[in-house]
PDB file as gemmi writes it, atoms N, CA and C in Angstrom:
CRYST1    1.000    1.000    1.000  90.00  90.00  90.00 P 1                      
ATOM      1  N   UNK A   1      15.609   8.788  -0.471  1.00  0.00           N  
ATOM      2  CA  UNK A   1      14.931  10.039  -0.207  1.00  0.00           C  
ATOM      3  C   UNK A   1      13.446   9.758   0.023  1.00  0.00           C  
ATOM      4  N   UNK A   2      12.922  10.199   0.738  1.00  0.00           N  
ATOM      5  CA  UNK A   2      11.246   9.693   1.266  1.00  0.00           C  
ATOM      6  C   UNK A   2      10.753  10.343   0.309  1.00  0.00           C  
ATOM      7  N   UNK A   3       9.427  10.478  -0.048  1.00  0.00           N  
ATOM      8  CA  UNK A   3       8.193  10.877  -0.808  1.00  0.00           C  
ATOM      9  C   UNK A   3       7.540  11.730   0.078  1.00  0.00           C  
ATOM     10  N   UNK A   4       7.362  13.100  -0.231  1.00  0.00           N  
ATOM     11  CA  UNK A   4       6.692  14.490   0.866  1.00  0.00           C  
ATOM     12  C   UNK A   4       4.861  13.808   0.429  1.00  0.00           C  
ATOM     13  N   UNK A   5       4.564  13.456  -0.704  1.00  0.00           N  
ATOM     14  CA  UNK A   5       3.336  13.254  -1.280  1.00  0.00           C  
ATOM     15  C   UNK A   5       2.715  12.060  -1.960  1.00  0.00           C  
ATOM     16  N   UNK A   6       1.669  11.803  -2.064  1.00  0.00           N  
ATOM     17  CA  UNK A   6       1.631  10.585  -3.283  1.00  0.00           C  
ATOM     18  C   UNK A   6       1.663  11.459  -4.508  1.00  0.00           C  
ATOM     19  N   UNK A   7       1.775  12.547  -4.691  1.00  0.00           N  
ATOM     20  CA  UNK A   7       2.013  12.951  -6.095  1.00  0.00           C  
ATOM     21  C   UNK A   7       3.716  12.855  -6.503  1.00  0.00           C  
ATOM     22  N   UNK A   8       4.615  12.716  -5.507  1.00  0.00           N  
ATOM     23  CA  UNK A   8       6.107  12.669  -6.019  1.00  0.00           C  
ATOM     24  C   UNK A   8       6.323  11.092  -6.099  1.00  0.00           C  
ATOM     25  N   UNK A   9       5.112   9.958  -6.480  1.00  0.00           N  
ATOM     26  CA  UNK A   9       5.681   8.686  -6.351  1.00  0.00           C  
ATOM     27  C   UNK A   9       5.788   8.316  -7.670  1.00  0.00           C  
ATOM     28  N   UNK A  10       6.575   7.103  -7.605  1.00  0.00           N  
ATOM     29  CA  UNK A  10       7.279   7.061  -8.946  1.00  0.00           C  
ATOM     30  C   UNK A  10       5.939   6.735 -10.117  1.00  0.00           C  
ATOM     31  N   UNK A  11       6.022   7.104 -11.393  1.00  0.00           N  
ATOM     32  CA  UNK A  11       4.972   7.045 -12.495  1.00  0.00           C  
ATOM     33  C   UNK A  11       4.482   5.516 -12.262  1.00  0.00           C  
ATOM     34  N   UNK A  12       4.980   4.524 -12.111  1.00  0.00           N  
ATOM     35  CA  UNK A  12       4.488   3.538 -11.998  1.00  0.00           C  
ATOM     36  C   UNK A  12       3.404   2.824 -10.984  1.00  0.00           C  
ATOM     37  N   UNK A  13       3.450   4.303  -9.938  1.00  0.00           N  
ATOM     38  CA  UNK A  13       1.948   3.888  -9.012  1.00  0.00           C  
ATOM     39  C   UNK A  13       0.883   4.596  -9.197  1.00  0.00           C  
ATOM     40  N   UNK A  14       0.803   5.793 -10.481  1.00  0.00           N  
ATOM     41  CA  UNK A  14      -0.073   6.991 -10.464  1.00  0.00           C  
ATOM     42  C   UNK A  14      -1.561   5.752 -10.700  1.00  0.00           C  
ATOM     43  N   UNK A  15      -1.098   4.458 -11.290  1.00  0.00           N  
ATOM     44  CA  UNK A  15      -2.345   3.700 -11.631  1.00  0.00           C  
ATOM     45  C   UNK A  15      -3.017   3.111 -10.022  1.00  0.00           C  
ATOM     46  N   UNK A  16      -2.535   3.163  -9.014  1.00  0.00           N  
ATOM     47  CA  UNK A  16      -2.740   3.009  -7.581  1.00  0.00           C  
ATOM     48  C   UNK A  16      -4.138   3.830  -7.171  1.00  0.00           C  
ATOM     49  N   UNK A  17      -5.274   2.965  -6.519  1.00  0.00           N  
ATOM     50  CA  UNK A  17      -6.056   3.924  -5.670  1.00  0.00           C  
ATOM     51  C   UNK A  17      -4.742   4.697  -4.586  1.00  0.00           C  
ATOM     52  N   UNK A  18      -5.567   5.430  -4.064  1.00  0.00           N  
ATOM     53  CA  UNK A  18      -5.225   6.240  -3.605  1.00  0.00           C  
ATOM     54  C   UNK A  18      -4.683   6.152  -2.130  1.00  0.00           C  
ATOM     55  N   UNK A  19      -5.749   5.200  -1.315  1.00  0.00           N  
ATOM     56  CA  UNK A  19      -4.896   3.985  -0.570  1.00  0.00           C  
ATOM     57  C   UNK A  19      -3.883   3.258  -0.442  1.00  0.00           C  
ATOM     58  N   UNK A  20      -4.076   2.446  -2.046  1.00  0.00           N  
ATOM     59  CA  UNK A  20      -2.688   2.060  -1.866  1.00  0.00           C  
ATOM     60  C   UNK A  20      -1.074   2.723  -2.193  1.00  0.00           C  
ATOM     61  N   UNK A  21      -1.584   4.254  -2.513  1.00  0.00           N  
ATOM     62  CA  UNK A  21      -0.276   5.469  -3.104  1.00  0.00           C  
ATOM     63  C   UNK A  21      -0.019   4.873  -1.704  1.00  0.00           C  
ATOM     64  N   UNK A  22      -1.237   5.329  -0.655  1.00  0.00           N  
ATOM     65  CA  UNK A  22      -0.705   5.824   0.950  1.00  0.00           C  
ATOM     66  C   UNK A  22       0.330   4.828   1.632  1.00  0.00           C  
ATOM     67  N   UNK A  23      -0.181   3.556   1.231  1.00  0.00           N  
ATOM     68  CA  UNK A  23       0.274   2.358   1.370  1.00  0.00           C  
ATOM     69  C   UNK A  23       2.139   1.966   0.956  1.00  0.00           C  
ATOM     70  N   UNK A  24       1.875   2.337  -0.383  1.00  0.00           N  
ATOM     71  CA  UNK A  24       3.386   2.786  -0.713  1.00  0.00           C  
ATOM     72  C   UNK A  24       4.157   3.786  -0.272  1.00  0.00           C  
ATOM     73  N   UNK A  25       4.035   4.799  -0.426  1.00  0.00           N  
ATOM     74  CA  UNK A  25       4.960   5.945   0.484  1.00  0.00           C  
ATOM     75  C   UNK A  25       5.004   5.641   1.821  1.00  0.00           C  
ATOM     76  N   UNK A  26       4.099   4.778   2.530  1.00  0.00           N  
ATOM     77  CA  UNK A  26       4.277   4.811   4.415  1.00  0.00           C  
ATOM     78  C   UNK A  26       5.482   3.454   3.942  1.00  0.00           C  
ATOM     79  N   UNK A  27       5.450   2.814   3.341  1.00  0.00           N  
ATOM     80  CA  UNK A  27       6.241   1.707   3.649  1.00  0.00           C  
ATOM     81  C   UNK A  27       7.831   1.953   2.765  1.00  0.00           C  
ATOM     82  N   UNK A  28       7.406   2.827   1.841  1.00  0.00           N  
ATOM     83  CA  UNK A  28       9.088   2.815   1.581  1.00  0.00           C  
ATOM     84  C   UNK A  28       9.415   4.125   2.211  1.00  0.00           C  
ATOM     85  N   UNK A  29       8.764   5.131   2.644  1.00  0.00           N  
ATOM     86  CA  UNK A  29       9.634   5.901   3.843  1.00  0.00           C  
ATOM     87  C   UNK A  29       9.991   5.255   5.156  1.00  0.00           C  
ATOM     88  N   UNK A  30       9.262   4.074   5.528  1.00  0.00           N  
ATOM     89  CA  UNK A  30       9.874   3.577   6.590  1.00  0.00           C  
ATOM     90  C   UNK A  30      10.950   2.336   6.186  1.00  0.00           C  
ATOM     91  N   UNK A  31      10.754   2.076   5.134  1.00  0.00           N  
ATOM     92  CA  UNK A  31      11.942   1.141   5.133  1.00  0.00           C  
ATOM     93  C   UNK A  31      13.191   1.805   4.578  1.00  0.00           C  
ATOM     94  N   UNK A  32      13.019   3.120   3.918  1.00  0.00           N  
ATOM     95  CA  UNK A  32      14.285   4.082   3.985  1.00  0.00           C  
ATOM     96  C   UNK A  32      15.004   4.531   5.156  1.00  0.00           C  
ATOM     97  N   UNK A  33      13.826   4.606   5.892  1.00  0.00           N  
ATOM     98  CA  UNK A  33      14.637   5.555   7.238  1.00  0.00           C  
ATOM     99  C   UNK A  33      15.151   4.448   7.762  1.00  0.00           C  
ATOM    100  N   UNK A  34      14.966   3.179   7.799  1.00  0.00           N  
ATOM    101  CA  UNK A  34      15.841   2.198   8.094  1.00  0.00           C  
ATOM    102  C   UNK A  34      17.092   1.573   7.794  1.00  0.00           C  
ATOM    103  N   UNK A  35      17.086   2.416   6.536  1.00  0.00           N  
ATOM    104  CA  UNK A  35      18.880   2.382   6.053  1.00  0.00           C  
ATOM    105  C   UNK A  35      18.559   1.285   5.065  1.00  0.00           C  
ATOM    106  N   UNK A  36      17.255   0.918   4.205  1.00  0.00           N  
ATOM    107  CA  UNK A  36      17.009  -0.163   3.313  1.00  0.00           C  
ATOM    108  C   UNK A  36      17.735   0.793   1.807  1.00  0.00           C  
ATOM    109  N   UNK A  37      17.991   0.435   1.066  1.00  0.00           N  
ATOM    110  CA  UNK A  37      18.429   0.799  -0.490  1.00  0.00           C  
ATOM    111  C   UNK A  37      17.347   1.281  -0.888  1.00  0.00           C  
ATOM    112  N   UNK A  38      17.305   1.788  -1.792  1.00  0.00           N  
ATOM    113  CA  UNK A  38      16.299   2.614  -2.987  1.00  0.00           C  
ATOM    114  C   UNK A  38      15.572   1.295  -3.494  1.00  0.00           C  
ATOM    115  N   UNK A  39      16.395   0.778  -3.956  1.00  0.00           N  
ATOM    116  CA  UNK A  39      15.658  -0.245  -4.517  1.00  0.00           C  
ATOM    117  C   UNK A  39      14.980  -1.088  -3.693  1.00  0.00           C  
ATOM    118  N   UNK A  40      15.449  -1.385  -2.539  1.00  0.00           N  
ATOM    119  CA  UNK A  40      15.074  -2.515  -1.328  1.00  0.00           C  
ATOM    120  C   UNK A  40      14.004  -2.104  -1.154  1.00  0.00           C  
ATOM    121  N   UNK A  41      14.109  -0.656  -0.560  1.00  0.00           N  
ATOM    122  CA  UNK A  41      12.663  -0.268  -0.174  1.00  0.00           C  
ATOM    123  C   UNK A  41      10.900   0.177  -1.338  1.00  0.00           C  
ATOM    124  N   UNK A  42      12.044   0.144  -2.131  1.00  0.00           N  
ATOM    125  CA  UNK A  42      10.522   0.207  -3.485  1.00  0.00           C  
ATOM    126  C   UNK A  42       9.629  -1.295  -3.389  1.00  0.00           C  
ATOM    127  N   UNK A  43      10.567  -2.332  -2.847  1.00  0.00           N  
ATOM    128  CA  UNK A  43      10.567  -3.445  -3.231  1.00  0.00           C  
ATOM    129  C   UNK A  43       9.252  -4.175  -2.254  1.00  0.00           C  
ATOM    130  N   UNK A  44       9.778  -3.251  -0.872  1.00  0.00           N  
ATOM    131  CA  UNK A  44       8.896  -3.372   0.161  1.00  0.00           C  
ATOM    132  C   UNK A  44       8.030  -2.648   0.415  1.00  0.00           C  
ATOM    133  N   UNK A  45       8.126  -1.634  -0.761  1.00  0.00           N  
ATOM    134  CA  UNK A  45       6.662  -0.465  -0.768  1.00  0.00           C  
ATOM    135  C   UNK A  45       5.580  -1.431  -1.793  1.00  0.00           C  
ATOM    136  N   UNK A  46       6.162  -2.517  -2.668  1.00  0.00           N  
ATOM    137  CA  UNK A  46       5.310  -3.013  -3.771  1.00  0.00           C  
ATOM    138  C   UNK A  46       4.772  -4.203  -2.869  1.00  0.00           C  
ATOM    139  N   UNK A  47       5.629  -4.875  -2.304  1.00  0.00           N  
ATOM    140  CA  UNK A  47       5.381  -5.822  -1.367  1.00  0.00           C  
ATOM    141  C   UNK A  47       3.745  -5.260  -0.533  1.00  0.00           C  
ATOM    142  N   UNK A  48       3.912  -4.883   0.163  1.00  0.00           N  
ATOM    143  CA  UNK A  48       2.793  -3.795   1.426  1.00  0.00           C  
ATOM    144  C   UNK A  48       1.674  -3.508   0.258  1.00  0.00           C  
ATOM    145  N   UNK A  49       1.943  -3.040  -0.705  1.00  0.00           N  
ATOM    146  CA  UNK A  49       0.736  -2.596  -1.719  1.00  0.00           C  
ATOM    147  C   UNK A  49      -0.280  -4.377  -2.040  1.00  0.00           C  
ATOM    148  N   UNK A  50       0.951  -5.528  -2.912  1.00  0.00           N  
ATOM    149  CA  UNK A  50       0.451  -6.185  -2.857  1.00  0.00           C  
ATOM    150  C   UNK A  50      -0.234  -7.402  -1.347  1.00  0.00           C  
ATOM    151  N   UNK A  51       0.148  -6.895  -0.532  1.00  0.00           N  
ATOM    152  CA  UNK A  51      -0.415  -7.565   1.061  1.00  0.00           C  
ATOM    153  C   UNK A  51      -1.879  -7.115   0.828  1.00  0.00           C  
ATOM    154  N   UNK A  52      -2.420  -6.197   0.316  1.00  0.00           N  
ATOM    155  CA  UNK A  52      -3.515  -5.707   0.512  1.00  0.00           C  
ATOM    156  C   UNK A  52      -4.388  -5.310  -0.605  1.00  0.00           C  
ATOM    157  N   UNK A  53      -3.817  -4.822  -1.783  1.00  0.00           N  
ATOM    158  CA  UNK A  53      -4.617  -5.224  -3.402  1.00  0.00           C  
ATOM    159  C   UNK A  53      -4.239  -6.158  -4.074  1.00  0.00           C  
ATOM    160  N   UNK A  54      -5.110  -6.285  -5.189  1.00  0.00           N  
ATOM    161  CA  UNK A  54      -4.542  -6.843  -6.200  1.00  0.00           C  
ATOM    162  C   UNK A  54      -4.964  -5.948  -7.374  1.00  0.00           C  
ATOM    163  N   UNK A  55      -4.526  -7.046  -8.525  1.00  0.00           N  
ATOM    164  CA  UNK A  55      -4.180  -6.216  -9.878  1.00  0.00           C  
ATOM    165  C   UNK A  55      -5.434  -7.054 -10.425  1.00  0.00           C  
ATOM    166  N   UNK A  56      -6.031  -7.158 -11.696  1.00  0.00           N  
ATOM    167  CA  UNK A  56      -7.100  -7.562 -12.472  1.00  0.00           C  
ATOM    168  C   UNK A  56      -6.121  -7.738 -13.697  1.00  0.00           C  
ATOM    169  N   UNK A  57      -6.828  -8.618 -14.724  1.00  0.00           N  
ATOM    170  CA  UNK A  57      -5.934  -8.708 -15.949  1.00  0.00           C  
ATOM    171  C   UNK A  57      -5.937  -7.341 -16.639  1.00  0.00           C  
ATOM    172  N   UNK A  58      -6.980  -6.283 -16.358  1.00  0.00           N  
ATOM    173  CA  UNK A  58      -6.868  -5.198 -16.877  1.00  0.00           C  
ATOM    174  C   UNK A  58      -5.604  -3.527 -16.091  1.00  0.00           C  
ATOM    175  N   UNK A  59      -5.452  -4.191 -15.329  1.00  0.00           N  
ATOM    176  CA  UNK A  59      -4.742  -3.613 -14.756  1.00  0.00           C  
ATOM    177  C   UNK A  59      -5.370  -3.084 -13.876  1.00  0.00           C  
ATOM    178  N   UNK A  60      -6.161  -3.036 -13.277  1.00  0.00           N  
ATOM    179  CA  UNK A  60      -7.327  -2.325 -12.166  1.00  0.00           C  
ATOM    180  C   UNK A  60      -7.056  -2.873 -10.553  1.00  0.00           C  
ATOM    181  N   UNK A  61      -6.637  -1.743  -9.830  1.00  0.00           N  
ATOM    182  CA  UNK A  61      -6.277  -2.551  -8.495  1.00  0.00           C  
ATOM    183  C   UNK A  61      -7.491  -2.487  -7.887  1.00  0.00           C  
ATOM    184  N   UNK A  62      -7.767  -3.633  -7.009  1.00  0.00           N  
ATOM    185  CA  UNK A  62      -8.634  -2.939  -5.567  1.00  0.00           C  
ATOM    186  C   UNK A  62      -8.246  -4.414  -4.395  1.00  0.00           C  
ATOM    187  N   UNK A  63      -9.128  -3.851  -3.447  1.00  0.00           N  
ATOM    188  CA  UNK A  63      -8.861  -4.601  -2.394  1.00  0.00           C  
ATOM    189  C   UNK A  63      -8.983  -6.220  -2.401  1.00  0.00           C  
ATOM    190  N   UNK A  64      -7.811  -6.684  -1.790  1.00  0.00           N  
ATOM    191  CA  UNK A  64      -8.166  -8.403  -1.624  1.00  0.00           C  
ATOM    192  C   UNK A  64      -9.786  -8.712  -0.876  1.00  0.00           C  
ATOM    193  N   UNK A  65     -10.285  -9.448  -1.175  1.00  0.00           N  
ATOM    194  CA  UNK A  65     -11.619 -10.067  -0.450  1.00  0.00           C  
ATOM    195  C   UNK A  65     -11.222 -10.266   0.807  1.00  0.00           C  
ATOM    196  N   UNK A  66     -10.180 -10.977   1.714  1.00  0.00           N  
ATOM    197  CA  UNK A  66     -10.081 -10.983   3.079  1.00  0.00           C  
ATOM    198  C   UNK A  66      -9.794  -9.744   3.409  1.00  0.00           C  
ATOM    199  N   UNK A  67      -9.144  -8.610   2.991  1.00  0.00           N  
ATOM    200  CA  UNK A  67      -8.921  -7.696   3.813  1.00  0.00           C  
ATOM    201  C   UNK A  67     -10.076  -6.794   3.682  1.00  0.00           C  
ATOM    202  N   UNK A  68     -11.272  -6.828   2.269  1.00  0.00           N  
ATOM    203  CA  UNK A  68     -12.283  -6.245   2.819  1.00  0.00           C  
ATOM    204  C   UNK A  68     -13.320  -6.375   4.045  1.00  0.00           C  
ATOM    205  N   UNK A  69     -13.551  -7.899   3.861  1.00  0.00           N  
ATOM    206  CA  UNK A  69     -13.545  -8.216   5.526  1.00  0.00           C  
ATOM    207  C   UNK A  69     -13.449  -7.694   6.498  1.00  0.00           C  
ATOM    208  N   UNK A  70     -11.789  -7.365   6.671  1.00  0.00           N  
ATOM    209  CA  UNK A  70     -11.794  -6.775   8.015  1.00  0.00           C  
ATOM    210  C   UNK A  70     -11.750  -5.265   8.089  1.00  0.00           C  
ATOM    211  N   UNK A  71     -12.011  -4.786   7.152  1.00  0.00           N  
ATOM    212  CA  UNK A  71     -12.273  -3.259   6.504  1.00  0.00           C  
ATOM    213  C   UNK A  71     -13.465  -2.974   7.593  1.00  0.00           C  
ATOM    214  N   UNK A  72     -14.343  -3.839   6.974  1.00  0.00           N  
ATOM    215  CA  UNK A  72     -16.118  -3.483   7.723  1.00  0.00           C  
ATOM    216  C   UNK A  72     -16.124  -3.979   8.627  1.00  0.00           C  
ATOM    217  N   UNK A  73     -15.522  -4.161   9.790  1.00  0.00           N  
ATOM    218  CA  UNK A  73     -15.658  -4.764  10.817  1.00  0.00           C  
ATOM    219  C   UNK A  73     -15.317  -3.518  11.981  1.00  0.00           C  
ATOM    220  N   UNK A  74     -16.344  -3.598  13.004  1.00  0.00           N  
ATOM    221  CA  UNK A  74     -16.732  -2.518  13.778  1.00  0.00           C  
ATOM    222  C   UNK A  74     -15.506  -2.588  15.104  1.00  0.00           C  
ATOM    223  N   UNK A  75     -15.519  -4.029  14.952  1.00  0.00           N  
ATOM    224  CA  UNK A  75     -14.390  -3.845  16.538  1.00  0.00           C  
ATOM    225  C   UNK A  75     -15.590  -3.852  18.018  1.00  0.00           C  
ATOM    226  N   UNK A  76     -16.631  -3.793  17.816  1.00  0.00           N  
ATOM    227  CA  UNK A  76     -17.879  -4.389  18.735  1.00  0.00           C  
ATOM    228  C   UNK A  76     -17.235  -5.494  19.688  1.00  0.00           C  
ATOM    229  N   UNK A  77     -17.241  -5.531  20.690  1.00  0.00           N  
ATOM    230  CA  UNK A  77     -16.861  -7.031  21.245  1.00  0.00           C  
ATOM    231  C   UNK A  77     -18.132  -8.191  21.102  1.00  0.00           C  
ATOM    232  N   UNK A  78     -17.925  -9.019  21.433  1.00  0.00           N  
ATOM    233  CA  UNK A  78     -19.175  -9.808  21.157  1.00  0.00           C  
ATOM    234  C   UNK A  78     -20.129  -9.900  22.198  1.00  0.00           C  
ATOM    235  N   UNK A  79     -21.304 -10.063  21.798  1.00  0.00           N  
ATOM    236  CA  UNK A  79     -22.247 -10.176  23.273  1.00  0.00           C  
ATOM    237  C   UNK A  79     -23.132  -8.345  23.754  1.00  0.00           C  
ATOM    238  N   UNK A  80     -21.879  -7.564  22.961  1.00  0.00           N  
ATOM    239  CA  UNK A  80     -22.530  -6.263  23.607  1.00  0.00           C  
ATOM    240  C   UNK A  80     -22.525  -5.349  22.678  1.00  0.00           C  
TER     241      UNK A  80                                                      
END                                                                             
């Protein structure tokens, strides 16, 4: 069953910025509508979350250092 919100995601991401809620619900509604399992697709909603945060020993997510990187990056071509 997809997620209408990040407020219907399971208790275990309420500790998620808010990004990565978004992050989770886009990836296990699309790997549902693909005919993945409940479980498969949680699996690949945690997967997609961790591609792009991490956790701290305190439990605190935020962004990997390479992908802030390309966060701030304008898309400018070079030269102009």
């Amino acid at each position: 069953m997809p997620y209408e919100n990040t407020d219907s995601l399971p208790q275990e991401t309420q500790s998620l910025p808010q990004e990565a809620k978004q992050i989770f619900m886009a990836a296990f509604n699309a790997a549902s509508s693909d005919g993945m399992s409940e479980d498969g697709a949680h699996e690949v909603a945690w997967n997609s979350v961790r591609n792009t945060f991490i956790q701290d020993s305190n439990g605190e997510w935020s962004f990997k250092a390479d992908k802030i990187d390309s966060r701030s990056r304008t898309g400018a071509m070079p030269g102009g």
